[in-house]
N, C-alpha and C positions, 0 to 999 in steps of 0.2 A: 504494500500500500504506500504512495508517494505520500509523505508531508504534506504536500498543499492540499491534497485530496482530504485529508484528516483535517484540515485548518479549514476547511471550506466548510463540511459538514459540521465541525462543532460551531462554526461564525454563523451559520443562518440557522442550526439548531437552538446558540444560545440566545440569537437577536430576536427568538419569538417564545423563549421558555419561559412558564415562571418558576415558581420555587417547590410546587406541587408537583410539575416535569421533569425533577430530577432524574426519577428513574428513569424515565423514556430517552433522556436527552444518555443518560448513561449507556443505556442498552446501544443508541446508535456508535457511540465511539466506540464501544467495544465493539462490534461487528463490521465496523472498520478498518480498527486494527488486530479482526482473530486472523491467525496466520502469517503475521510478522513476527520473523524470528530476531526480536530483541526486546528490549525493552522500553515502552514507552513512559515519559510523564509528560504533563502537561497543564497549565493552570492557565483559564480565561476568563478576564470580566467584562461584562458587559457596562460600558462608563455610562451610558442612558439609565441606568433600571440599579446598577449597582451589583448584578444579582453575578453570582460567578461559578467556575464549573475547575475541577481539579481530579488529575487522576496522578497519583502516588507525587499529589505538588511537592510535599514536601522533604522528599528525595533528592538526595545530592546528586547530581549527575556531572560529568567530566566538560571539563571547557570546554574542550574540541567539540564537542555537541550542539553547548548552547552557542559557540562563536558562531556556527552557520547563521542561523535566524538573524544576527546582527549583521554581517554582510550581506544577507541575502535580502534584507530590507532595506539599504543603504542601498542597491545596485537596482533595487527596483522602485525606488526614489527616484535618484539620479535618472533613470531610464522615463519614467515620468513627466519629470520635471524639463527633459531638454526640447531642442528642438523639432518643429511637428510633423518635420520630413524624415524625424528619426532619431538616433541616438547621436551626440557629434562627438563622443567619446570615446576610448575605448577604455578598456579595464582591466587589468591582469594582474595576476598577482604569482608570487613562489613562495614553493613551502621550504620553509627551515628547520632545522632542528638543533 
């Protein structure tokens, strides 16, 4: 199961939940991610309503995990934000160690 596929269903599950839908809204993430071999967390709030949704939030997980989400939303800014014939950037990066 892709991440953004996971990010999509719980964003329009949690932007019509309320606090009664828990289970339901539950049932859908896990049946999104039965069959990925790893392990997920994840915590979302909805800033309109307050109300929020958490699966093992509060679980340590390793940077190199959560660094993606902060690139990958800075690159899909940027990509947003340029010009409307397209991107006028380009982007690259290397890995160090």
């Amino acid at each position: 199961m892709r991440p953004l596929s996971i990010l999509f269903v719980l964003s329009t599950a949690l932007a019509t939940a309320q606090s009664d839908k828990h289970d339901q809204l539950d049932q859908r993430v896990q049946a999104a991610i039965t069959g990925f071999k790893g392990t997920v967390s994840l915590y979302a709030k909805n800033l309109d309503t307050g109300e929020s949704y958490g699966l093992r939030e509060n679980e340590r997980v390793p940077t190199a995990s959560t660094i993606k989400l902060a690139i990958m939303a800075t690159v899909f800014d940027a990509i947003a934000h340029s010009a409307p014939s397209g991107p006028t950037k380009s982007y690259s990066t290397t890995a160090t160690r």
